[in-house]
Legacy VTK file of the C-alpha trace (Angstrom):
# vtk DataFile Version 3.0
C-alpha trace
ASCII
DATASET POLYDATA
POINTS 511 float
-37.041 -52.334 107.311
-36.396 -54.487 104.289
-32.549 -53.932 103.486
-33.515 -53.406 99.601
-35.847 -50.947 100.662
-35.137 -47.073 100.521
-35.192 -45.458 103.759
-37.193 -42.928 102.673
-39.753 -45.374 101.474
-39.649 -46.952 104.798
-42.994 -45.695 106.278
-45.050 -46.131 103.185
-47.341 -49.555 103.754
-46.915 -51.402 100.892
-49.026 -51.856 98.286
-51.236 -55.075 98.124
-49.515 -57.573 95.842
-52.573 -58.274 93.425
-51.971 -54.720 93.377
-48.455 -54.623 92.281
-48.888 -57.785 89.898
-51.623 -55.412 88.245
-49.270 -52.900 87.214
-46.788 -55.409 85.923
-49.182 -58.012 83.682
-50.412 -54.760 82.192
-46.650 -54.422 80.982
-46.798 -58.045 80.430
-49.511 -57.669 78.237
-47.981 -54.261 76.209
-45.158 -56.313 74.868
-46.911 -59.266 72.773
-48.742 -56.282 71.567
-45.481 -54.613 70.269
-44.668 -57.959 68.753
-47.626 -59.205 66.789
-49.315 -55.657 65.962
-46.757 -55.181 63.630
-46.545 -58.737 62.337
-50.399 -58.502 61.326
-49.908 -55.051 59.834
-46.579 -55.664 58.051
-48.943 -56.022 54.545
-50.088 -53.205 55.490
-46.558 -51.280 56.124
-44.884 -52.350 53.300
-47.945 -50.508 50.928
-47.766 -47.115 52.627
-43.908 -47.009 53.326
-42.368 -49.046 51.058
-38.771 -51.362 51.790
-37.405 -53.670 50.484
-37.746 -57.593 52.375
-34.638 -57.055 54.351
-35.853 -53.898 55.381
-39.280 -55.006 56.145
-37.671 -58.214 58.601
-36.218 -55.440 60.397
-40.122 -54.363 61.540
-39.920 -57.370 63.707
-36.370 -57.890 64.593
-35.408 -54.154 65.565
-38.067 -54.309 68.125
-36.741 -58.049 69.257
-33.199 -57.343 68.790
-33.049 -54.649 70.935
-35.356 -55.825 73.414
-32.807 -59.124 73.960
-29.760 -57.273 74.360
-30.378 -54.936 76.421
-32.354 -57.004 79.068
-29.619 -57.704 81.482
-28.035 -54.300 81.446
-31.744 -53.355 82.467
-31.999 -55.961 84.744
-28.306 -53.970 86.422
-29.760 -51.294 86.457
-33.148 -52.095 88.278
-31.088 -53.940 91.041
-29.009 -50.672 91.295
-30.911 -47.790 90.787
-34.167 -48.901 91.347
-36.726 -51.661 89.822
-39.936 -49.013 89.956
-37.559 -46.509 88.713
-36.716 -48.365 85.396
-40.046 -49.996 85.280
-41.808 -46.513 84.830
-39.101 -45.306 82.674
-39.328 -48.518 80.273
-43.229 -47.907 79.743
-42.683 -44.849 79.231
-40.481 -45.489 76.503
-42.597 -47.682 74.746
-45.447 -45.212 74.933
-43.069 -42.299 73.841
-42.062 -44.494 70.600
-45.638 -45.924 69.868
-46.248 -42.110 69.063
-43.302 -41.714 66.845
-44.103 -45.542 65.365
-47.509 -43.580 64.008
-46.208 -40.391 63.272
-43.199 -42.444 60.926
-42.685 -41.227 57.177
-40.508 -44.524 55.472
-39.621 -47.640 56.808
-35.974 -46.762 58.101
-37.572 -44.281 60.132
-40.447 -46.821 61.353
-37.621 -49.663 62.363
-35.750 -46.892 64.312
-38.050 -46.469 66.606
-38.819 -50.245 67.049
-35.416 -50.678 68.079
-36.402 -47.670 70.850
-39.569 -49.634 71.609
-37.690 -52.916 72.265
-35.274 -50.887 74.882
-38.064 -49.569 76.587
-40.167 -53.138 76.654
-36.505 -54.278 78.047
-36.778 -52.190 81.213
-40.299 -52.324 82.006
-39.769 -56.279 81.632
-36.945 -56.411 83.965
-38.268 -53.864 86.410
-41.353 -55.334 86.803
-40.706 -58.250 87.311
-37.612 -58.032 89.664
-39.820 -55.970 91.493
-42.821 -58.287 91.750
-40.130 -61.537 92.462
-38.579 -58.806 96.183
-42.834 -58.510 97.043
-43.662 -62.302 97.125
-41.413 -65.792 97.894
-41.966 -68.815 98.147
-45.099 -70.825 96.369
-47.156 -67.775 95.634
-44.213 -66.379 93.237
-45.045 -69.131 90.913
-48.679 -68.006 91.059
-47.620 -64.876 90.572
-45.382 -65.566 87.219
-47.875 -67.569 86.003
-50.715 -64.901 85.974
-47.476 -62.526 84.422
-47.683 -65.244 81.773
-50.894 -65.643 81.309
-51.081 -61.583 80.957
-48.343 -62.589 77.817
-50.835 -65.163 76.541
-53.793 -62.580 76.437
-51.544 -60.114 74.574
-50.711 -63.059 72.101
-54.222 -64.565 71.956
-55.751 -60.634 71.264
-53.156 -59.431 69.926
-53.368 -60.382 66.207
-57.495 -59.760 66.462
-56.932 -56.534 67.419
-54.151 -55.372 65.048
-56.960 -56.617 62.021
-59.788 -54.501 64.014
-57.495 -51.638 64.189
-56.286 -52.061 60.673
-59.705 -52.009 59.447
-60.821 -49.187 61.317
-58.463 -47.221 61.428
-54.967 -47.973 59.692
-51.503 -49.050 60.721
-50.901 -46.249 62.762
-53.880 -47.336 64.864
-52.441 -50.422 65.489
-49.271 -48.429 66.719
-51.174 -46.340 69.450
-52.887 -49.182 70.937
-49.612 -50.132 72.449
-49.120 -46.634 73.861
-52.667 -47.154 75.505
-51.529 -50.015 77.291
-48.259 -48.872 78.376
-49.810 -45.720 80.136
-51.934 -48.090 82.270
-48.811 -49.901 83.312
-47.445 -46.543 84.061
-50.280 -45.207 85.857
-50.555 -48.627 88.053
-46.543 -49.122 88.183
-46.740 -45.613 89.862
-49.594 -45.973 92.394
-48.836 -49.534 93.590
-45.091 -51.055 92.848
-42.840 -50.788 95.597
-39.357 -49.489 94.573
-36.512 -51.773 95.978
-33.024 -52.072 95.342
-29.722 -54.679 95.450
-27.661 -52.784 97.984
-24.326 -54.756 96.887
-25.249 -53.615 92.818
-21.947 -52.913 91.815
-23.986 -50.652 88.486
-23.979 -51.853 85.076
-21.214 -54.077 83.433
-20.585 -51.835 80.007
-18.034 -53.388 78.844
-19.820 -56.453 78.675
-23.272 -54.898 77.979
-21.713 -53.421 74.500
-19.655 -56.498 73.462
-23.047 -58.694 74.166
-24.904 -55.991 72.050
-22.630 -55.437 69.019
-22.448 -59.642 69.077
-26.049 -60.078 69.176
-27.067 -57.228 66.324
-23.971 -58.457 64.061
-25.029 -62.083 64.384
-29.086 -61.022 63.452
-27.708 -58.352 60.825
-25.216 -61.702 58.431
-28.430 -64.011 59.046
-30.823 -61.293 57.839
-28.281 -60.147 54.754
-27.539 -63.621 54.129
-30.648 -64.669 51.962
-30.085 -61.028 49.536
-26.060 -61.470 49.651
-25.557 -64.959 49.940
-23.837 -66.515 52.932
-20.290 -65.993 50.941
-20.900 -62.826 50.451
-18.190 -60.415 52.320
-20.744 -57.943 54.324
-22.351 -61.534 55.736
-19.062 -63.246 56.155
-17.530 -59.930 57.928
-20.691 -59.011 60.186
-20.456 -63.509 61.100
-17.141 -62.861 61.943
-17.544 -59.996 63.768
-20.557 -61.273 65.901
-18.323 -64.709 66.697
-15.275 -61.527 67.680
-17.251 -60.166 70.198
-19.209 -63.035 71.680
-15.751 -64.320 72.433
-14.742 -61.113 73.975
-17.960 -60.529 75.871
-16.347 -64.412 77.560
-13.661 -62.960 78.315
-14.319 -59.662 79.881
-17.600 -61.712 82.086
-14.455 -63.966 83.543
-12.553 -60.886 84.441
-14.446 -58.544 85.532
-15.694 -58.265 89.170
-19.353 -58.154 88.870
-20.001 -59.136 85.422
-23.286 -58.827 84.032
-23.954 -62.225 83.584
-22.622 -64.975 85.965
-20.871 -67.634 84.203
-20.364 -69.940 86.678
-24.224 -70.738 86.943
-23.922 -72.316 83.581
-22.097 -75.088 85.405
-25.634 -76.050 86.658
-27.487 -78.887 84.578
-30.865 -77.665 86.147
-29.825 -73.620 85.352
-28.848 -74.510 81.348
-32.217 -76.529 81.077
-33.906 -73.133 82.591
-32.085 -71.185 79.302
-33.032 -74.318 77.072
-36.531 -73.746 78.202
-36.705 -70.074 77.654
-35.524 -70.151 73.792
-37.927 -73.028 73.119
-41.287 -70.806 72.342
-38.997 -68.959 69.643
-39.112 -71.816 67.073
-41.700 -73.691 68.637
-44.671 -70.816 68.538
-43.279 -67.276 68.514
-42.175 -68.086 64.864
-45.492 -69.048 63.653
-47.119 -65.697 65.296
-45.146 -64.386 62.073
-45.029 -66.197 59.758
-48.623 -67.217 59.996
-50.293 -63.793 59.483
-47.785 -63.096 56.282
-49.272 -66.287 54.820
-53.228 -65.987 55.527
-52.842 -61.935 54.496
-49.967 -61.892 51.809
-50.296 -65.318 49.791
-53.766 -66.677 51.002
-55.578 -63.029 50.357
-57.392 -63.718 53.601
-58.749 -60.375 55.113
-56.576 -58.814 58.401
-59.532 -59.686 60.241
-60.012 -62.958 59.338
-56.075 -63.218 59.469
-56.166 -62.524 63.288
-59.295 -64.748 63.957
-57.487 -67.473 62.447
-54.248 -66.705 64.765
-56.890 -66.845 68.043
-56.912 -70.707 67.696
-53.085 -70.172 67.765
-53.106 -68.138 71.271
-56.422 -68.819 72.586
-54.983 -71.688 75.025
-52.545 -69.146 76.367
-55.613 -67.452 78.149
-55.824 -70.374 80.908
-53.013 -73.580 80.300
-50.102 -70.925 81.610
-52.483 -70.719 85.080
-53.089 -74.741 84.774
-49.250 -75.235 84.597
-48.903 -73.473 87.637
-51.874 -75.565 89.228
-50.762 -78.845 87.907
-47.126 -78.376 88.916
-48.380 -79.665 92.711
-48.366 -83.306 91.471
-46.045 -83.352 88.724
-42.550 -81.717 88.102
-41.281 -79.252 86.160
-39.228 -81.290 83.877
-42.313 -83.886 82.992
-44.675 -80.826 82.621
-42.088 -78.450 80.397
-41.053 -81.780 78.273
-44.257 -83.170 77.667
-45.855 -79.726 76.146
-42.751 -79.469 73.874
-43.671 -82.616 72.700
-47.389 -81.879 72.418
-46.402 -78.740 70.349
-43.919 -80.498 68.021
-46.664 -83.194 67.140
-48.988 -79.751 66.471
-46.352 -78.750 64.321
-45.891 -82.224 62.017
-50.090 -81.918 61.734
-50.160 -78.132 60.793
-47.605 -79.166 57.951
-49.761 -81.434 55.913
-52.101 -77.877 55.316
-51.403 -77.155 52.349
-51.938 -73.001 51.749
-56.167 -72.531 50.997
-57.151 -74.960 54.095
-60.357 -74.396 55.840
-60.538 -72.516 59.074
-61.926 -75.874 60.714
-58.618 -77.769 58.945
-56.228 -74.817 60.572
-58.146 -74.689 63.585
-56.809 -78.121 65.278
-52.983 -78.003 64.639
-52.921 -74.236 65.821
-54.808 -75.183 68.708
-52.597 -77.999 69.470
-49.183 -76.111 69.347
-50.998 -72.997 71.748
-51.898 -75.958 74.706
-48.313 -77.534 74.121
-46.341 -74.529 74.319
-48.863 -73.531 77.146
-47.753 -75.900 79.476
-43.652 -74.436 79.810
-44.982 -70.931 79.302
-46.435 -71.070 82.395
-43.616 -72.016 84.451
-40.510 -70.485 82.712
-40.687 -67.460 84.876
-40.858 -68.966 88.157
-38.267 -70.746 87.314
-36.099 -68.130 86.111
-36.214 -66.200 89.257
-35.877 -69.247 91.666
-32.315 -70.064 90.132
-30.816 -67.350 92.279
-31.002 -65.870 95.704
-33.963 -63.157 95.384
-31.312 -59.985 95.699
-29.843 -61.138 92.262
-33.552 -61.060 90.871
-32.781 -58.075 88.466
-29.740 -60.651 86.870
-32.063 -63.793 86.908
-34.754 -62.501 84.919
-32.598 -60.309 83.208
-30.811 -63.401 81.984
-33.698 -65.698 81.376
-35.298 -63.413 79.194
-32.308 -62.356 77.456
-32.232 -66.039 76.452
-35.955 -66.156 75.839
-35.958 -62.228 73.512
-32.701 -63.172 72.041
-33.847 -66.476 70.694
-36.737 -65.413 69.625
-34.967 -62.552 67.505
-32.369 -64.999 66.566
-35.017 -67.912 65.533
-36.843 -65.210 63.064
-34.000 -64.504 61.136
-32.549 -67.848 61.349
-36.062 -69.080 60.339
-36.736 -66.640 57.862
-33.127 -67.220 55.862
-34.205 -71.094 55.889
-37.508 -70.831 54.665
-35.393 -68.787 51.849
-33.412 -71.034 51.188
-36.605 -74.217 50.954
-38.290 -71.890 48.362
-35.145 -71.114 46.314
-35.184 -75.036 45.911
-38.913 -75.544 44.584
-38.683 -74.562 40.903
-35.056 -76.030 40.059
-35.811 -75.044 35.842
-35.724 -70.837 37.229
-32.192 -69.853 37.681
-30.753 -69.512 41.081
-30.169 -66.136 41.572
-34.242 -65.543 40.237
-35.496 -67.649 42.548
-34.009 -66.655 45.435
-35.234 -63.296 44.764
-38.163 -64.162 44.500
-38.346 -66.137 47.532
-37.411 -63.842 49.500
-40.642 -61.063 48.355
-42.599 -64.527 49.124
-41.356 -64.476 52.684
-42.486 -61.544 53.336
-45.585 -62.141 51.958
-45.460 -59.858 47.778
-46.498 -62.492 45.877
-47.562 -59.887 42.913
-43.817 -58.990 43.091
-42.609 -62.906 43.210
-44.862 -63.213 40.081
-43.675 -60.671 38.442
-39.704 -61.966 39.075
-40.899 -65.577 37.664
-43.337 -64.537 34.836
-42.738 -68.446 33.778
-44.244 -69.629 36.570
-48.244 -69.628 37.343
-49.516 -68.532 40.447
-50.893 -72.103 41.241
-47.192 -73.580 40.781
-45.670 -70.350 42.810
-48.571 -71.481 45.832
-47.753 -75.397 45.470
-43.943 -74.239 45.806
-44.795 -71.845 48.616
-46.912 -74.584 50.313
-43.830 -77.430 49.974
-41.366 -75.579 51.113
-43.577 -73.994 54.704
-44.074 -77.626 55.318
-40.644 -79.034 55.121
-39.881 -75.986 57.589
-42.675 -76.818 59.750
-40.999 -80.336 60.449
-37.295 -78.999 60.980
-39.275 -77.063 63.613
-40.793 -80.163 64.860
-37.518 -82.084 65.423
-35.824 -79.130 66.807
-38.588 -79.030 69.356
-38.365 -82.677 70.316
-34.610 -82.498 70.755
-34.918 -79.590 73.006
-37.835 -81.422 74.950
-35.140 -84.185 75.477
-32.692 -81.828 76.514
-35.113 -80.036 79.067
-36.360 -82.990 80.597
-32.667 -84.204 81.135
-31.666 -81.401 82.505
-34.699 -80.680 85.050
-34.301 -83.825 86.734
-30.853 -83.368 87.233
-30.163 -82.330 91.057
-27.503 -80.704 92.944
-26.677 -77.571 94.623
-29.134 -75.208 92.266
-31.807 -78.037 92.684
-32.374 -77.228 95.990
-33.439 -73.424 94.681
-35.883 -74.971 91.877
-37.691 -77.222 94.426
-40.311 -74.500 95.612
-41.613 -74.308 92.462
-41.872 -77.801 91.827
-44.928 -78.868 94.088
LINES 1 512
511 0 1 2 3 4 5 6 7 8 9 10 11 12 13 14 15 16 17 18 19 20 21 22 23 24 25 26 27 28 29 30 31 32 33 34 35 36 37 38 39 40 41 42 43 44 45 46 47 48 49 50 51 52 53 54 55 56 57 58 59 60 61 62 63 64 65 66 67 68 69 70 71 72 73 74 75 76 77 78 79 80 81 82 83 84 85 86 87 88 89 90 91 92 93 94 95 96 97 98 99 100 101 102 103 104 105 106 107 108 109 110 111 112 113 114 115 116 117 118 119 120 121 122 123 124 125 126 127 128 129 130 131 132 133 134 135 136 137 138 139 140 141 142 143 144 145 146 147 148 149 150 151 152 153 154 155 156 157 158 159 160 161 162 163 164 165 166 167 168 169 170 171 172 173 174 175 176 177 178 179 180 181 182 183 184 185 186 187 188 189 190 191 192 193 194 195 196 197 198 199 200 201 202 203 204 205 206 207 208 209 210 211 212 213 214 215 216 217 218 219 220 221 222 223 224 225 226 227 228 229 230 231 232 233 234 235 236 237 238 239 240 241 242 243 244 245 246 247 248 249 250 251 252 253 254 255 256 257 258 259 260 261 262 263 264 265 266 267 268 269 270 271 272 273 274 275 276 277 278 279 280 281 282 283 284 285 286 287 288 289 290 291 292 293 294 295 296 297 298 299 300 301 302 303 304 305 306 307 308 309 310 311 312 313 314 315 316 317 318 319 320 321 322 323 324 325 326 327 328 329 330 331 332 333 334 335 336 337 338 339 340 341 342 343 344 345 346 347 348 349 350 351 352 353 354 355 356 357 358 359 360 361 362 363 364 365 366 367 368 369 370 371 372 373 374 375 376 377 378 379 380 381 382 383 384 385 386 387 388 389 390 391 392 393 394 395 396 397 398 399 400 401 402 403 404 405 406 407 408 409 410 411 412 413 414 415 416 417 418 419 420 421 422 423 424 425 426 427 428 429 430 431 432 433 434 435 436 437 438 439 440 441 442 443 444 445 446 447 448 449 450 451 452 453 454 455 456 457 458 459 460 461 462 463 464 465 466 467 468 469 470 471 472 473 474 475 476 477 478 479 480 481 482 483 484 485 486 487 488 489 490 491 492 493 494 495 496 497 498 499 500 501 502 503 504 505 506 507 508 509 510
């Protein structure tokens, strides 16, 4: 008997693993739905419930905000009490608040429970797939992670189709249940056929450190996302900065003191472990951005249709359906680092082309930038997770993954706001004769996609000039993106090819 097994479980046969990796790419796939259903939709949202734009970011950061911070504290748990148990109990939650998503009345209500759904997508991501990386080693857990990332890539690639079907059918609150759909499947399948398994030496959950990460994390997201309304002088932003900088500084300290800390330090020593984390928060401002962004601009400035919103965000996510399983295939002949590099690169040159497309560009135009940034970011996708779980011995697979897609949720909540208080900032700069505090206003309504409102904050301004201005300013953002991508490619590449002690645990993965 497996030592992370439960006695009692002892005489059940397990499972076949196609079996188990069912249950957990249906998860897989549940989440991107959580994420761009609502992006797609938001148009939608903001006409039947109202908000204001920093209440309407919140749609999409609740859900991500949550979902990072609480990932390794899941992760804890699933190596102490169970990874089955707090897989089923994570879908479960995101089924349970995909209801009350539907059945909201006003936007503060709505964001509430996307912060619930992000906890629950947090433990059925790190149950299911500590659980999958205890039922198979070696070369076929990279084949594995890749078809859990290629599950993410059909979520993405669908996922904004489906939200305009669903919207045109049958309403926002359509688009809500079809993640509750999905996540009863996982349940159903996470029930029959994952094997429950435990880290008998989980010492429980690290609170202390789980709160100081969480109150760091959501006071960080909450100045970046006030910043653009309040300016970044202002005293809430300055306080909630402060505050997040407080407790990051404290969540150090407690990590170095207590006995089993939630997250391990002393791996960050590792050249080959921080290119792992380097790698995971790439896709944020690289592609998960754009999955955004994007739909705001072909639904809320262009006019385009939800439909023809989400077949425009296929070319985006279409590549996801098969270069995450190619990754895997082509990492027998060449490494990691080459393969992870050289897609970041391929997506930053996507990037630099999608900027010169200027807001009213044909489909065909859109079609070959989008498509280029889905096959670059392809390539990493589909080894991050591999990689993730290969950094540690396989008994600390709850706090690998855990931690790698902390680093990977986190940045991706972190890169919208960040993004979306940028792009801001760009459009507040396009019409220098409007004053200041006007055009910031306005830009922000532009952001999130109310151009009748922008309009009617700049009546002196045409709707042509407010479009040229909108189009200038998503471009010069589209190639701070670009060189933030190539830097990180840099960084990635130097760090993957640097051995030593935790190279040794990357090697399987590597071909």
């Amino acid at each position: 008997m497996s030592p992370t097994q439960h006695p009692a479980r002892a005489a059940k046969p397990a499972s076949p693993v196609s079996l188990q990796l069912l249950a957990v790419c249906l998860a897989a796939l549940a989440m991107p739905l959580s994420f761009t259903g609502p992006a797609v939709a938001l148009p939608a949202l903001r006409d039947a419930l109202g908000g204001s734009p920093v209440q309407l970011a919140w749609v999409t950061n609740a859900f991500m905000l949550s979902f990072g911070a609480t990932l390794m504290a899941c992760g804890a748990l699933a190596d102490a009490f169970g990874r089955k148990r707090v897989f089923l109990c994570g879908v479960g939650v995101v089924a349970l608040s995909a209801v009350g998503l539907a059945c909201a009345g006003g936007i503060v209500a709505f964001n509430l429970w996307r912060a619930l759904q992000g906890v629950g997508a947090a433990a059925a991501l790190a149950g299911g797939t500590s659980a999958l990386a205890q039922a198979v080693q070696g070369p076929a857990r990279t084949r594995a992670f890749s078809w859990v990332g290629t599950a993410f890539g059909v979520g993405l690639a669908f996922g904004p189709l489906l939200a305009g079907w669903l919207l045109g059918h049958g309403g926002w609150r359509a688009v809500a249940l079809s993640v509750a759909g999905v996540a009863l499947a996982a349940g159903a399948a996470g029930a029959r056929f994952l094997r429950d398994s435990r880290d008998p030496g989980a010492a429980g959950v690290d609170w202390p450190g789980a709160v100081r990460f969480t109150a760091a994390l959501a006071l960080l997201t909450l100045g970046v996302l006030q910043a653009p309304e309040s300016g970044w002088a202002s005293l809430p932003v300055v306080a909630a900065l402060a505050g997040a900088a407080a407790m990051a500084t404290a969540f150090v300290r407690t990590e170095r003191r207590v006995r089993h800390p939630m997250l391990d330090l002393s791996l960050f020593r590792y050249p080959r472990f921080v290119g792992v984390q380097l790698l995971a928060a790439a896709p944020a401002y690289a592609y998960v951005v754009l999955l955004v962004l994007l739909p705001v601009r072909f639904i809320g400035i262009e006019g385009l249709s939800a439909m023809a919103a989400g077949q425009l965000m296929l070319a985006l996510s279409v590549a996801m359906l098969c270069v995450p399983l190619m990754a895997g295939w082509l990492a027998r002949w060449w490494s990691a680092a080459a393969l992870s590099s050289g897609g970041l690169a391929v997506c930053a040159v996507g990037l630099l082309w999608l900027s010169d497309c200027a807001p009213g560009s044909p489909a065909a135009v859109l079609a070959g930038p989008l498509l280029l940034i889905g096959v670059g970011i392809g390539l990493p996708w589909g080894l991050m997770d591999g990689l993730a779980v290969s950094v540690v011995p396989p008994e600390r697979a709850g706090m690998a993954t855990g931690l790698f897609n902390t680093v990977r949720v986190a940045g991706e909540g972190l890169a919208l706001a960040l993004v979306g208080a940028g792009f801001v900032a760009l459009l507040s700069m396009q019409w220098p004769q409007v004053p200041p505090a006007d055009a910031a206003r306005a830009a922000q309504f532009l952001v999130a996609g109310d151009l009748p409102h922008a309009q009617a904050l700049l009546p002196q301004l045409s709707q042509a000039e407010l479009l040229q201005g909108y189009g200038r300013a998503f471009a010069a953002l589209l190639r701070v993106l670009a060189g933030v991508t190539v830097f990180t490619a840099v960084a990635v590449f130097a760090c993957l090819r640097v051995g030593g002690a935790r190279g040794a645990a990357l090697s399987t993965i590597e071909g």
